[in-house]
N, C-alpha and C positions, 0 to 999 in steps of 0.2 A: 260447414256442411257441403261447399262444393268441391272440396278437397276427397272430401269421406267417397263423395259422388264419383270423380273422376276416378278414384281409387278403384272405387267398387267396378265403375265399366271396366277401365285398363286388366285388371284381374280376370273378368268373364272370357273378355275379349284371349286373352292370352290362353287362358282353356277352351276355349272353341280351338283356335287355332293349333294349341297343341293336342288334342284331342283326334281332329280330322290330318292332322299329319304324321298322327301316330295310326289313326286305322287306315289310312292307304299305304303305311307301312304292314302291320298286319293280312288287311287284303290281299297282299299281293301276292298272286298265286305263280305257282311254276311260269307262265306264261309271261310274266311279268322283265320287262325290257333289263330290268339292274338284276334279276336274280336266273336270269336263264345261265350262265356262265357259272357261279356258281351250282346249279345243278346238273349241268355237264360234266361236271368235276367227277363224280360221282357216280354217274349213271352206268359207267361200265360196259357201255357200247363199242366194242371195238369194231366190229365188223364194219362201220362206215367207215372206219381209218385205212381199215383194209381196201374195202374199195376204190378211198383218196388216196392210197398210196400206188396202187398198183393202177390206177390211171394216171398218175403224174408219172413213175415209172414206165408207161404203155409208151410216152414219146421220146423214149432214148434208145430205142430200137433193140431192148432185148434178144437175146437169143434165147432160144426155149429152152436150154438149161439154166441160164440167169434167172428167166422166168419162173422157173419150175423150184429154184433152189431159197427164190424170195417170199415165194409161197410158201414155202413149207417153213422159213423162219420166221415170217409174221404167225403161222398159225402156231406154232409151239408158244412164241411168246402170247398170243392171244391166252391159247390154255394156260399156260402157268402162272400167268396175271389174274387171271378169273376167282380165285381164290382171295387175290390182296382186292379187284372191283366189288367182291360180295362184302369183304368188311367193312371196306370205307363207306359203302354204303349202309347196313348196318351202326357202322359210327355215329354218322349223320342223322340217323332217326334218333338214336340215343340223345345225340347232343339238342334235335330240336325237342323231344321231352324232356329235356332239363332246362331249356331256356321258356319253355309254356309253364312249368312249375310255378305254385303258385311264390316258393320261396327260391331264394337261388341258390347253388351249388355249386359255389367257387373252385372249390381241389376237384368235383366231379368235372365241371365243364375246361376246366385246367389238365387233365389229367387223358378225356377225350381229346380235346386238341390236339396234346401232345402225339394222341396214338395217328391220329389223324394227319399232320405234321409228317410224322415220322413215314405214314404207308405211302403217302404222296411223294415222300423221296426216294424211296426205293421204287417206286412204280417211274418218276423222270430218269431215276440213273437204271432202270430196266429196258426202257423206250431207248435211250441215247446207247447204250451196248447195240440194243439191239438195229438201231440206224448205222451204227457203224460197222454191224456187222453185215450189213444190205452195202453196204459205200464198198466195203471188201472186196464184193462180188463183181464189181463194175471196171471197166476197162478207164481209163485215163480220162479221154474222149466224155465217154459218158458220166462221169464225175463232174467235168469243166463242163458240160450241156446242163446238167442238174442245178449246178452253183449258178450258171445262169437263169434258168427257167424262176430260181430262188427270190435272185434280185429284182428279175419283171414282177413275181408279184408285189415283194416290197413297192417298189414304185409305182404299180398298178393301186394299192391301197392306199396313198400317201394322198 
């Protein structure tokens, strides 16, 4: 009988606990410290990046045609990205109505990924052309100012 007993508590106990570790997973809204990163991913804001870039760019002493010529290739790539940021995002609502499903959809949520996967790599090797094509623009000097500015933050975050 006290076998049956310890049985019985150890099992409750195990469902409480996996229970409230699965709804503070559920609960966890946008706001949430592990899943802000992941919705970043997604959100399609570029216009902050434009801001951070052209402030990190503001202390290599531009000339106002470097200026002017950086601007206008962040904003092309902004627009022409805008299009693969509307889908990914779209994706992602897809994929989380297939994971709230009451059954699961393995080849769908297989198959979202994949697409998913796939936009996110064309959107990194879209960003790296297009930094390389900002690196172009810059004289010697401000290339070796940049590559450093790079490493203080490294070391600043460490």
């Amino acid at each position: 009988m006290k076998k049956l007993s310890f049985l019985t508590g150890l099992t409750v106990t195990a469902v409480i606990v996996l229970t409230m570790s699965f709804s503070s997973l559920v609960d966890a809204g946008p706001n949430h410290k592990n899943h802000g990163q992941q919705h970043r991913q997604y959100k399609g804001d570029s216009t902050i990046n434009l801001k951070r870039i052209m402030n990190q760019l503001s202390k290599l002493d531009l000339s106002q045609q470097q200026s002017d010529e950086i601007k206008s290739l962040i904003k092309i790539e902004i627009e022409s990205n805008k299009p693969k940021h509307q889908e990914l995002k779209a994706l992602h609502i897809q994929m989380k109505g297939l994971t709230k499903a009451e059954t699961i959809d393995e080849d769908g949520i297989r198959d979202i990924a994949r697409k998913i996967a796939d936009l996110r790599s064309e959107l990194i090797i879209s960003k790296r052309k297009g930094l390389k094509n900002i690196k172009a623009l810059l004289t010697e000097e401000q290339r070796e100012k940049l590559q450093q500015m790079k490493q203080n933050r490294r070391k600043n975050r460490s």
